[in-house]
N, CA, C and O atoms as a DFTB+ gen file, in Angstrom:
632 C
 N C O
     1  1      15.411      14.799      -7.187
     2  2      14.699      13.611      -6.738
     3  2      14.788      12.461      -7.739
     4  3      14.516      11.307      -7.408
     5  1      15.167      12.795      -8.944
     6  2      14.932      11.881      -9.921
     7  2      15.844      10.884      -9.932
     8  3      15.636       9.687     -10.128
     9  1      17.132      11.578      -9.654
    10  2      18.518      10.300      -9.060
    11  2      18.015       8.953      -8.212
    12  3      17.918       7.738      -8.385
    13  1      17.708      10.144      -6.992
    14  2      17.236       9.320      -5.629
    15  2      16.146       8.576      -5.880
    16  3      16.084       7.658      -5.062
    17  1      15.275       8.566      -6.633
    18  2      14.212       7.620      -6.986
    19  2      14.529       6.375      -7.151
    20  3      14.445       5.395      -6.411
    21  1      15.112       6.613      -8.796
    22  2      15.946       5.604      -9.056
    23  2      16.225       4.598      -8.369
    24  3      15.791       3.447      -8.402
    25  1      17.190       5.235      -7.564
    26  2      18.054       4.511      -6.514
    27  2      17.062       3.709      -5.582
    28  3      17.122       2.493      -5.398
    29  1      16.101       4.611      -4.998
    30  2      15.550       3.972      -4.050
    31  2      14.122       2.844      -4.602
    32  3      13.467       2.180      -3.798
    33  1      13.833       2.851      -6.402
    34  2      13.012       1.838      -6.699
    35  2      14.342       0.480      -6.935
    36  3      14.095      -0.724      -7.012
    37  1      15.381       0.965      -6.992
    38  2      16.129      -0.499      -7.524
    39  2      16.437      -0.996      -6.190
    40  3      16.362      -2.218      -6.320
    41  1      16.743      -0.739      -4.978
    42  2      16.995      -0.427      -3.660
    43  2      16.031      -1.886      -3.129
    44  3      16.363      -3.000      -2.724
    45  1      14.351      -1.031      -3.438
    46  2      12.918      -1.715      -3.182
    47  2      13.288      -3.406      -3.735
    48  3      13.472      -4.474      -3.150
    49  1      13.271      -2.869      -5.471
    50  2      13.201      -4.186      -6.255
    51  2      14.496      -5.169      -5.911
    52  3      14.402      -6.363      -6.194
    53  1      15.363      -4.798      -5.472
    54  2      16.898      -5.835      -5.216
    55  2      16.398      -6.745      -3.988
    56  3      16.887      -7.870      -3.888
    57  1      15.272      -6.231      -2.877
    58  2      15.424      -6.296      -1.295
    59  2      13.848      -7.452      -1.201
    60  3      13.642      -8.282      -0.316
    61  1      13.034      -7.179      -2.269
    62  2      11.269      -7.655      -1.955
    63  2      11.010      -8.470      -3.747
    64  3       9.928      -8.916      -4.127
    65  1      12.012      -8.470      -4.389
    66  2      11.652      -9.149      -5.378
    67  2      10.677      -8.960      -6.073
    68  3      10.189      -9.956      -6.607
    69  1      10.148      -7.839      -6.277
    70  2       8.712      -6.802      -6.200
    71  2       9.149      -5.721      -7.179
    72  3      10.235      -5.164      -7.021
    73  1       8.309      -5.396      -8.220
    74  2       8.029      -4.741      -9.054
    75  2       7.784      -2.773      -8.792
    76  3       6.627      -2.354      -8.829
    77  1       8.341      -2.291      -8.677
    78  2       7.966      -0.825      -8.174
    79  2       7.931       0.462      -9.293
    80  3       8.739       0.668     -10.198
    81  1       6.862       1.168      -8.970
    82  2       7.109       2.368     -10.028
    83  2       7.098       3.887      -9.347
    84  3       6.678       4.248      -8.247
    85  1       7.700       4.609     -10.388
    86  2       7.593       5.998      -9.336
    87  2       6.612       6.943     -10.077
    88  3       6.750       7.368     -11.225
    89  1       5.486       7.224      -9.122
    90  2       4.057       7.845      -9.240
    91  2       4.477       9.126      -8.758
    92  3       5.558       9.610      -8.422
    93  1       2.909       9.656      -8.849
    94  2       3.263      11.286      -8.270
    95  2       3.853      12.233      -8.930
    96  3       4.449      12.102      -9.999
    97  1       3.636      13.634      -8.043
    98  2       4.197      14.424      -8.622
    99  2       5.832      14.895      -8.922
   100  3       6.254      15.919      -9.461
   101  1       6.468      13.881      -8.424
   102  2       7.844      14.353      -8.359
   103  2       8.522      12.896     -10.188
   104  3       9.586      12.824     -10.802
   105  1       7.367      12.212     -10.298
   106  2       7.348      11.511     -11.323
   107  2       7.095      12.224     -12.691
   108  3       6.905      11.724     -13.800
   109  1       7.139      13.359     -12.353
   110  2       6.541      14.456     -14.011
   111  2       7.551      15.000     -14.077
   112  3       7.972      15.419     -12.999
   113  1       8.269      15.215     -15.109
   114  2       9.370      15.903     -15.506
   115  2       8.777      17.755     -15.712
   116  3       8.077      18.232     -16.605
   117  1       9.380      18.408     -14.536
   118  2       9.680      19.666     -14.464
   119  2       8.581      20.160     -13.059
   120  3       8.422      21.287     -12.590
   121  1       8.048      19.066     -12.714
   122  2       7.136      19.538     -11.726
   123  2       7.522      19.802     -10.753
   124  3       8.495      19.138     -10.396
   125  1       6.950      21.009      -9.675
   126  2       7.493      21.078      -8.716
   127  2       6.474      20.311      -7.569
   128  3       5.250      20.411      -7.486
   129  1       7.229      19.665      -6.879
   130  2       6.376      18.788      -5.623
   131  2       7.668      19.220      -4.224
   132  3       8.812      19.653      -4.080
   133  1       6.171      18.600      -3.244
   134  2       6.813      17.913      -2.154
   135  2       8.864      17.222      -1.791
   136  3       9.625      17.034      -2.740
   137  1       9.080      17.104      -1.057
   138  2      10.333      16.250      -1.216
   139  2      10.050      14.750      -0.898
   140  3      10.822      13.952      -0.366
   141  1       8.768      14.537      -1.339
   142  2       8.608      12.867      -0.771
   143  2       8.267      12.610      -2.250
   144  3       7.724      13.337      -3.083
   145  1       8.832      11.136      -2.340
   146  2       8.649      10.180      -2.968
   147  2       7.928       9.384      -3.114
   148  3       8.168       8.450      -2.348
   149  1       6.778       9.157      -3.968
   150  2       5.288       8.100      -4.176
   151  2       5.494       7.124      -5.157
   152  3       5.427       7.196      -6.384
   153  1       5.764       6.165      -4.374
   154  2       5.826       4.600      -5.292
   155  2       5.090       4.232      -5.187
   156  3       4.431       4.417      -4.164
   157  1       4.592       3.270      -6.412
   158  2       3.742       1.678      -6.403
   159  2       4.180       0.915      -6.649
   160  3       5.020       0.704      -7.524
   161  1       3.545       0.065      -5.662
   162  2       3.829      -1.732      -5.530
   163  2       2.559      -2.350      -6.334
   164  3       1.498      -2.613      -5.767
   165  1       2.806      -2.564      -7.809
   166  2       1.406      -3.165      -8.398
   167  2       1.554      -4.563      -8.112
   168  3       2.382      -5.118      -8.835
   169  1       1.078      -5.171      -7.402
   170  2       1.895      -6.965      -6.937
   171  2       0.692      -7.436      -7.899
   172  3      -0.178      -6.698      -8.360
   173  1       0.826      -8.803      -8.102
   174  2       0.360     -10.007      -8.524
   175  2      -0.777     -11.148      -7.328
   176  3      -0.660     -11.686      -6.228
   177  1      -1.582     -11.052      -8.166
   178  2      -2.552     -12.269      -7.103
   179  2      -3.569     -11.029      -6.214
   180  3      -3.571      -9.798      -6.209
   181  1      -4.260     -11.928      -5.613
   182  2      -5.579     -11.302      -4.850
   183  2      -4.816     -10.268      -3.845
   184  3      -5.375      -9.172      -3.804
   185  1      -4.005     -10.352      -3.274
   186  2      -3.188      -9.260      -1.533
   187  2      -2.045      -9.726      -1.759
   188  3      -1.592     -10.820      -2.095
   189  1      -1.676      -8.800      -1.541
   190  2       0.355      -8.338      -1.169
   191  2       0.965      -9.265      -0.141
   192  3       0.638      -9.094       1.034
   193  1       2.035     -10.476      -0.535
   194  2       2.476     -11.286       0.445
   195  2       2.769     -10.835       1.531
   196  3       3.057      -9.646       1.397
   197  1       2.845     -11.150       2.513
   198  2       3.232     -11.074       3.695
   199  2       4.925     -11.167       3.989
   200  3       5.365     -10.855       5.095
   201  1       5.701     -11.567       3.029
   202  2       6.587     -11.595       3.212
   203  2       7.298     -10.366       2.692
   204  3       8.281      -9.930       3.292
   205  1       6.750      -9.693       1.402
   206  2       7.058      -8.135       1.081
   207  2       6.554      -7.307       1.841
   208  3       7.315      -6.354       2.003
   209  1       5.166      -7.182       2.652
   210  2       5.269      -6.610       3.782
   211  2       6.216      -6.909       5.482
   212  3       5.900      -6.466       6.586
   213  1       6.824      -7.363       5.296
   214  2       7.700      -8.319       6.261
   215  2       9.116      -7.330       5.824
   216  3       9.811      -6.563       6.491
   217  1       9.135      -7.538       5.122
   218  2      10.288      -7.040       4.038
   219  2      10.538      -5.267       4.338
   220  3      11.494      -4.825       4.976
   221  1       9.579      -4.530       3.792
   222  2       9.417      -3.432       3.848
   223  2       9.524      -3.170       5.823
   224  3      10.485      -2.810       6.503
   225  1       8.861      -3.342       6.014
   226  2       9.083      -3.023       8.013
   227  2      10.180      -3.336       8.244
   228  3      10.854      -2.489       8.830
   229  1      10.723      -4.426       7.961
   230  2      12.570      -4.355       8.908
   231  2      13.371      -3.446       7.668
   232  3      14.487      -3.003       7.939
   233  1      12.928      -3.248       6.651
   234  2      13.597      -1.876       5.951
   235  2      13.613      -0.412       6.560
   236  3      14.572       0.359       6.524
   237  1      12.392      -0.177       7.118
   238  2      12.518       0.736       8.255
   239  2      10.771       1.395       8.283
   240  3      10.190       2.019       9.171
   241  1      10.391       1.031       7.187
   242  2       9.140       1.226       6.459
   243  2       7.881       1.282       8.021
   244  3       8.098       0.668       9.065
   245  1       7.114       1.828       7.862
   246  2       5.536       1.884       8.691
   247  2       4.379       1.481       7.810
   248  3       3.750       2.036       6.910
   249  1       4.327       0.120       8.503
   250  2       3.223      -0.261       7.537
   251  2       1.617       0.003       8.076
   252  3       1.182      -0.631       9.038
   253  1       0.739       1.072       7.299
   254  2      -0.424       1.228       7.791
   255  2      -1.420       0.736       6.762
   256  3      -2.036       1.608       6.149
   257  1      -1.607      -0.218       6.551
   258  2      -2.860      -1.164       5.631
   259  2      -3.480       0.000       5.006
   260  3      -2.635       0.752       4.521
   261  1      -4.574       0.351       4.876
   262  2      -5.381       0.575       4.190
   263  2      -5.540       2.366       4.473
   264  3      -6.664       2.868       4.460
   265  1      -4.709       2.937       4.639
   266  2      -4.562       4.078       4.899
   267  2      -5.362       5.335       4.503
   268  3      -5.945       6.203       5.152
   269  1      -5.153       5.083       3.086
   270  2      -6.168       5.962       2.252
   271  2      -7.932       6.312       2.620
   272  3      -8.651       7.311       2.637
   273  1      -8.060       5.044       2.846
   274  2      -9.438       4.646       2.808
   275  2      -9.788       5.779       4.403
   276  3     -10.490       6.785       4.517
   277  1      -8.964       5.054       5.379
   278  2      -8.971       6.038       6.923
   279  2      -8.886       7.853       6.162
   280  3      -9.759       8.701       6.349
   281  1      -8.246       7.957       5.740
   282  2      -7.686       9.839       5.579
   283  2      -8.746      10.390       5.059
   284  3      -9.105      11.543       5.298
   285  1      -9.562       9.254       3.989
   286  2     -10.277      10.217       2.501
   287  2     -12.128       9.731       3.491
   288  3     -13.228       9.797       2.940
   289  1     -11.952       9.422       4.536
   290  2     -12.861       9.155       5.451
   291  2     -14.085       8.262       4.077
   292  3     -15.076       8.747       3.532
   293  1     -13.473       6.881       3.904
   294  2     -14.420       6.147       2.868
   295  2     -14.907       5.687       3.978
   296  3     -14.382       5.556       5.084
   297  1     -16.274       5.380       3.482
   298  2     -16.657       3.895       4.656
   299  2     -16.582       2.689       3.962
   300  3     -16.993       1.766       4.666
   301  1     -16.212       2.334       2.841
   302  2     -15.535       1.222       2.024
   303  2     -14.521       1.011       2.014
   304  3     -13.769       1.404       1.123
   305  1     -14.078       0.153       3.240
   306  2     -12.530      -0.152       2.983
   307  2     -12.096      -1.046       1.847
   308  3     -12.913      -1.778       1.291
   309  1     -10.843      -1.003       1.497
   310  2     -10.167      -1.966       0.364
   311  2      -9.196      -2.961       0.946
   312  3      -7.991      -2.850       0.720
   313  1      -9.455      -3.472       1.336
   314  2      -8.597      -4.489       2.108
   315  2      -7.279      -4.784       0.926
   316  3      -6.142      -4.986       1.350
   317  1      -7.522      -4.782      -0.304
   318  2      -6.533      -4.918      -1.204
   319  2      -5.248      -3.465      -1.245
   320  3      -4.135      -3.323      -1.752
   321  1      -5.961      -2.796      -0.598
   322  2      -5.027      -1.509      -0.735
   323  2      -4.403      -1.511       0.402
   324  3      -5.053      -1.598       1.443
   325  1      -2.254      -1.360       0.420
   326  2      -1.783      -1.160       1.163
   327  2      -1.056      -0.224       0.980
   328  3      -0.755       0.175      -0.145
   329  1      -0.533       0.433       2.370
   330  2      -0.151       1.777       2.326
   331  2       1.291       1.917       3.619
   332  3       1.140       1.884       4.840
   333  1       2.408       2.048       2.985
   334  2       3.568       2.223       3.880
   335  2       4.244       4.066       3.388
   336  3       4.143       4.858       2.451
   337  1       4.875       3.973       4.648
   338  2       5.655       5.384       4.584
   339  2       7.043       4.829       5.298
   340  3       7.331       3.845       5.978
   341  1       7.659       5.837       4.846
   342  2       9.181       5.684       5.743
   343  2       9.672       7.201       6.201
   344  3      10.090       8.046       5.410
   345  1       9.552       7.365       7.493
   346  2       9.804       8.547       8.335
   347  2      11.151       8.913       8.611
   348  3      12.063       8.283       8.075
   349  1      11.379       9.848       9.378
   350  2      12.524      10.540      10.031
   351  2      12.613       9.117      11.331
   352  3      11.963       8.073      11.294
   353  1      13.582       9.523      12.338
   354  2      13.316       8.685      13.596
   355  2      12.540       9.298      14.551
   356  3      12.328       8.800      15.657
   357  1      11.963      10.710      14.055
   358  2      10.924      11.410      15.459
   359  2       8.976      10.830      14.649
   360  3       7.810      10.864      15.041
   361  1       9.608      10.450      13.600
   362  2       8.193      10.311      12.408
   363  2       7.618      11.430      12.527
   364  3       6.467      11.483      12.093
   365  1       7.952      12.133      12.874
   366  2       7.341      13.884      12.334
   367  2       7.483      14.381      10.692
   368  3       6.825      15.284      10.174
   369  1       8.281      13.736      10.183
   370  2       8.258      13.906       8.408
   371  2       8.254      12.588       7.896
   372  3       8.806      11.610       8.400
   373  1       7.588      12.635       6.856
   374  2       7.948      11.252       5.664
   375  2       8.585      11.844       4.711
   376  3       8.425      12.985       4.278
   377  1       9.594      10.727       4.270
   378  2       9.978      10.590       2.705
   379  2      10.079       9.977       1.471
   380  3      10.520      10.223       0.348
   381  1       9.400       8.909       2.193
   382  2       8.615       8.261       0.644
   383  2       7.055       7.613       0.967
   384  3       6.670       6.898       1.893
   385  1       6.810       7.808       0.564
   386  2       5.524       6.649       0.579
   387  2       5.010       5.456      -0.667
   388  3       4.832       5.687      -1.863
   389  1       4.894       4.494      -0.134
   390  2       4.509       3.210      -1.009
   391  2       2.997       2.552      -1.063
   392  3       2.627       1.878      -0.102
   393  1       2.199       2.736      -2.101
   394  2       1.018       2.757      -2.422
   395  2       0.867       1.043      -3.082
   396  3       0.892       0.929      -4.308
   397  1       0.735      -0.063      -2.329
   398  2       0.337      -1.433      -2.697
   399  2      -0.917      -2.011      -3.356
   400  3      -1.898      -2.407      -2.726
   401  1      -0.796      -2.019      -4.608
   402  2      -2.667      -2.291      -4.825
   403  2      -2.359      -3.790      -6.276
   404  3      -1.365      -4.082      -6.940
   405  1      -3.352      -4.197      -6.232
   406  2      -3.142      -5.568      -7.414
   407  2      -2.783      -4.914      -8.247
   408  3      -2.844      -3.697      -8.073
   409  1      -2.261      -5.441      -9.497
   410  2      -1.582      -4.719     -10.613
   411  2      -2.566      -4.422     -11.650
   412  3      -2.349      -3.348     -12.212
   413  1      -3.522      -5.027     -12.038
   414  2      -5.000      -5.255     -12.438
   415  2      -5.987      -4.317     -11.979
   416  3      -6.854      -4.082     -12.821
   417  1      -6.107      -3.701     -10.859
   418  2      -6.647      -2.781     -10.301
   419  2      -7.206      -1.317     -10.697
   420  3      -6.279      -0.543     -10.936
   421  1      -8.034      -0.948     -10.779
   422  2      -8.414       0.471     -11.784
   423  2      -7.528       1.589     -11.173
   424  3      -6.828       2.430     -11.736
   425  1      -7.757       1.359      -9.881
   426  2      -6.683       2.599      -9.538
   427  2      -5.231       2.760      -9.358
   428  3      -4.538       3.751      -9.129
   429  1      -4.981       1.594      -9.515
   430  2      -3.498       0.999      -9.658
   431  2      -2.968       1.290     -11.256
   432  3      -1.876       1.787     -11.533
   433  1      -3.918       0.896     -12.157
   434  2      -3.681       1.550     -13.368
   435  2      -3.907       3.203     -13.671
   436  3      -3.156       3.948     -14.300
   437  1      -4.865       3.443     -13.182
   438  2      -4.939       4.830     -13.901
   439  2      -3.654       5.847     -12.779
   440  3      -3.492       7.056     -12.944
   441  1      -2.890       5.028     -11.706
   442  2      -1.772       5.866     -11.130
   443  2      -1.203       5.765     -12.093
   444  3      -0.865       6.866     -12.528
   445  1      -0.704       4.394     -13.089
   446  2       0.310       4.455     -13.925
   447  2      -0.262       4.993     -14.875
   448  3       0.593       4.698     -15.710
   449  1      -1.209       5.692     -15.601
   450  2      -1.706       6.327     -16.641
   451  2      -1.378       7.703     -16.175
   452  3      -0.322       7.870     -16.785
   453  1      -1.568       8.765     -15.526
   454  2      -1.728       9.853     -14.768
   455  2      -0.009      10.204     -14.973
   456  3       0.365      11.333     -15.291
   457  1       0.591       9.485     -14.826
   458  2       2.177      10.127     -15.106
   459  2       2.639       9.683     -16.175
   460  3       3.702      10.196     -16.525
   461  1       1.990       8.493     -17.166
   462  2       2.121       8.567     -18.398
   463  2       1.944       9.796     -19.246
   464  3       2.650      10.281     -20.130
   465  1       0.770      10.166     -18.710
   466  2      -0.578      11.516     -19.374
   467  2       0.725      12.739     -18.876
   468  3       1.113      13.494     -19.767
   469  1       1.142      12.836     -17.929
   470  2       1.536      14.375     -17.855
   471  2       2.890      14.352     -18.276
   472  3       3.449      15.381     -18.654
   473  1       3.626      12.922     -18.225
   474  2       4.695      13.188     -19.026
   475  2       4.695      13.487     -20.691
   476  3       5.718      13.776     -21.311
   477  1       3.672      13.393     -21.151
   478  2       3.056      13.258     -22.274
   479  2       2.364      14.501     -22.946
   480  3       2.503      14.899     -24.102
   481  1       1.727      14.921     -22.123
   482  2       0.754      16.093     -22.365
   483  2       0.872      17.265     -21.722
   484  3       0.229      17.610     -20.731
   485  1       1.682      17.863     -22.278
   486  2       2.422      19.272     -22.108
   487  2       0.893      20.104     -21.738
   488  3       1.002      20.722     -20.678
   489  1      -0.146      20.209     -22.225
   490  2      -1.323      20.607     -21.972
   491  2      -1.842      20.308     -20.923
   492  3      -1.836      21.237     -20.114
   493  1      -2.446      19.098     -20.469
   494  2      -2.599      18.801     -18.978
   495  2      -1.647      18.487     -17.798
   496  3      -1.903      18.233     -16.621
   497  1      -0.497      18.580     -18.451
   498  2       0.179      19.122     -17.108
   499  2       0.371      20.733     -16.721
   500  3       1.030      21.072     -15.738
   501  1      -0.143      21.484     -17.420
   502  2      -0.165      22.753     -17.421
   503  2      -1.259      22.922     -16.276
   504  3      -1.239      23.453     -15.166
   505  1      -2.173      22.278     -16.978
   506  2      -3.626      22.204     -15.768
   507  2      -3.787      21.696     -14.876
   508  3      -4.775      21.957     -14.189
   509  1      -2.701      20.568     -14.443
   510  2      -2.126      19.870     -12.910
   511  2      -1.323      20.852     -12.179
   512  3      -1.351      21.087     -10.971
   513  1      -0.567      21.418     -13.137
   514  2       0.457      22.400     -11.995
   515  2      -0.417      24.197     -11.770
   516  3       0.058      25.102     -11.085
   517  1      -1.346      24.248     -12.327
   518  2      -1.712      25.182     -11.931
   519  2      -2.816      25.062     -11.017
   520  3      -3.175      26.078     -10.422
   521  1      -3.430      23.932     -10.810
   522  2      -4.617      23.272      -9.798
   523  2      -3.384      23.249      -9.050
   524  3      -3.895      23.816      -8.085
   525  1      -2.342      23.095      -8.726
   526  2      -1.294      22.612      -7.232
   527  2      -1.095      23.991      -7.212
   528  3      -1.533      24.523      -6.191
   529  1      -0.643      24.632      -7.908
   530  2      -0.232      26.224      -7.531
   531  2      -1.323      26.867      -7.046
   532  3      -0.971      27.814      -6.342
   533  1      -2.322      26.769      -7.116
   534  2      -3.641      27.463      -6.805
   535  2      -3.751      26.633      -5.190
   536  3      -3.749      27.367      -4.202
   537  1      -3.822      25.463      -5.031
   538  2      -4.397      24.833      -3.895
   539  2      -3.190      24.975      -3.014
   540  3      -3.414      24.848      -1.810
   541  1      -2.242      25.157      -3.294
   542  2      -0.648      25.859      -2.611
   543  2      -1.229      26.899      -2.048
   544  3      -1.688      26.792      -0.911
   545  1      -1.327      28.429      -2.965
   546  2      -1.845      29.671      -3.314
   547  2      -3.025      29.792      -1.889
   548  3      -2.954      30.513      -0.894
   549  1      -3.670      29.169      -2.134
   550  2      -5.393      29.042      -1.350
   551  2      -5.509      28.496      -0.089
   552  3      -6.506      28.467       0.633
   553  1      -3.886      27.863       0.207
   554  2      -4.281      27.305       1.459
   555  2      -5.119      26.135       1.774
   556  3      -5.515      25.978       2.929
   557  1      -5.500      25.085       0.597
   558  2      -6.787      24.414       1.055
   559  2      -6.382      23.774       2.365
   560  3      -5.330      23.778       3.004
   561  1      -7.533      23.242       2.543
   562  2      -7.758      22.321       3.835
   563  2      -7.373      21.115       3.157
   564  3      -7.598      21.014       1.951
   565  1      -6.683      19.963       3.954
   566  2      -6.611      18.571       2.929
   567  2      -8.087      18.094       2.499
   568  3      -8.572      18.418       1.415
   569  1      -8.583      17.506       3.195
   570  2     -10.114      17.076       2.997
   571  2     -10.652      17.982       1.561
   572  3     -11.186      17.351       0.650
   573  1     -10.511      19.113       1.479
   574  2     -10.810      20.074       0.233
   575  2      -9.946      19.989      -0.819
   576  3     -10.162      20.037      -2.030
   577  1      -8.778      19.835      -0.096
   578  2      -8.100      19.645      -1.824
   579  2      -8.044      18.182      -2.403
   580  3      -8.024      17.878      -3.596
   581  1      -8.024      17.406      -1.406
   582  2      -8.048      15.695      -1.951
   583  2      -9.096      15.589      -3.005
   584  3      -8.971      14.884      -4.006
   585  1     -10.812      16.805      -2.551
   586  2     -11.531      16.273      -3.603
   587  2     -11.403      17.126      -4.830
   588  3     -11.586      16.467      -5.853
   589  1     -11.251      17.871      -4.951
   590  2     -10.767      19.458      -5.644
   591  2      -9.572      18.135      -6.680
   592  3      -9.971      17.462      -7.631
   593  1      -8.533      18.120      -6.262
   594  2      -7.775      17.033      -6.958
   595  2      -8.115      15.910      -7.566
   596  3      -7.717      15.771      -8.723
   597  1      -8.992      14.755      -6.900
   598  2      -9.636      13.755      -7.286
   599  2     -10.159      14.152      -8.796
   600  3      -9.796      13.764      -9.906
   601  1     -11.401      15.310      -8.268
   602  2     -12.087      15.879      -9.809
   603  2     -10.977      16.217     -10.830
   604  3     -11.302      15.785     -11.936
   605  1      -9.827      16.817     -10.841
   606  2      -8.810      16.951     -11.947
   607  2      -8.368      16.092     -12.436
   608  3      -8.458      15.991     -13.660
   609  1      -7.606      14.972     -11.549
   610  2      -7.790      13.546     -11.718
   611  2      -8.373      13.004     -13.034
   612  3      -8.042      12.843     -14.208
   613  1      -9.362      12.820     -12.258
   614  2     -10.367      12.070     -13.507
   615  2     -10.980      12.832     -14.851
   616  3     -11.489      12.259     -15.815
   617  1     -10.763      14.624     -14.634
   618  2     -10.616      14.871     -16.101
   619  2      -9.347      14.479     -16.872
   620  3      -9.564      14.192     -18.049
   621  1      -8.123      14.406     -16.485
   622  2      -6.981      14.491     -16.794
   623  2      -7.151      13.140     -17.586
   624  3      -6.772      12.994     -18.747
   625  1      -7.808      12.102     -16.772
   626  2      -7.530      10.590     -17.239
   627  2      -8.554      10.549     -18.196
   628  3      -8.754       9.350     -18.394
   629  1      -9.481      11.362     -19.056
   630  2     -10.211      10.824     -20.316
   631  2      -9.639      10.914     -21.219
   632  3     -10.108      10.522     -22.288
C-alpha cells in the first residue's frame, strides 16, 4: 500500500492543488490494516472550497459531508468536517477514504500526531496492534469498537 499511497496523495495534490496526508493504519510502518487508504485534506480557512470538492466528485470520489458525525451517531454536527470515499462501480467496497477538516483543527492535528506517535513509538504501537488484533479476534460490533478505539486513541495521544 505504501507505493500506491504515494501515488495516489501526489495524484490528489497534482489534480485539487490541496495539501494531503496519509493517516491510518496502513500509514504505520509494519501494520497490518484494511486494504483502504485514509487520507487528510487539512485545507486552509473556515470550510473546504467548493471547488476541491468539485474536484474530488468528477475524480470519481462520493462526497458525503459530514459523515462521521452520522456513523458515530453525534448529535453535534461539524459542518467543518468533510468526508469522501471512492468505491468499486457496484459501491459495495471502498478504497480510499478522504477525511477534510481545517488544518488548525484538534482533530485534524492529533490524526497527524497518532501516526507520528506510532511511527515513533515502537511501544504504543504494540498497544494499537494488539487493541486491532483483539477487536479483529472479538468480533466487535462497529459502534463498540469505534468507542473501545476512541479510548486508545486518546491514551496513545498523551
Amino acid at each position: 500500500l505504501d507505493v500506491l499511497s504515494k501515488e495516489v496523495l501526489e495524484y490528489l495534490t497534482k489534480l485539487t492543488n490541496e495539501t494531503f496526508k496519509h493517516i491510518g493504519s496502513s500509514a504505520v510502518d509494519g501494520f497490518l490494516c484494511k486494504p483502504i487508504i485514509d487520507i487528510l485534506l487539512p485545507y486552509k480557512g473556515k470550510d473546504l472550497r467548493v471547488q476541491t470538492i468539485e474536484n474530488l466528485v468528477n475524480m470519481g470520489f462520493t462526497y458525503k459531508g459530514d459523515y462521521l458525525s452520522k456513523v458515530n451517531q453525534d448529535k453535534k454536527i461539524k459542518p467543518c468536517r468533510h468526508f469522501f470515499t471512492f468505491y468499486n462501480d457496484t459501491q459495495t467496497k471502498d478504497y480510499i477514504h478522504i477525511h477534510a477538516l481545517p488544518e488548525m483543527d484538534p482533530e485534524c492535528l492529533n490524526l497527524i500526531r497518532l501516526v507520528d506517535i506510532l511511527n515513533k513509538d515502537i511501544n504504543k504501537r504494540q498497544i494499537y496492534a494488539s487493541f486491532k488484533k483483539m477487536a479483529l479476534d472479538q468480533s466487535l460490533q462497529r459502534k463498540e469498537y469505534r468507542n473501545m478505539k476512541s479510548s486508545i486513541i486518546k491514551k496513545l495521544l498523551l
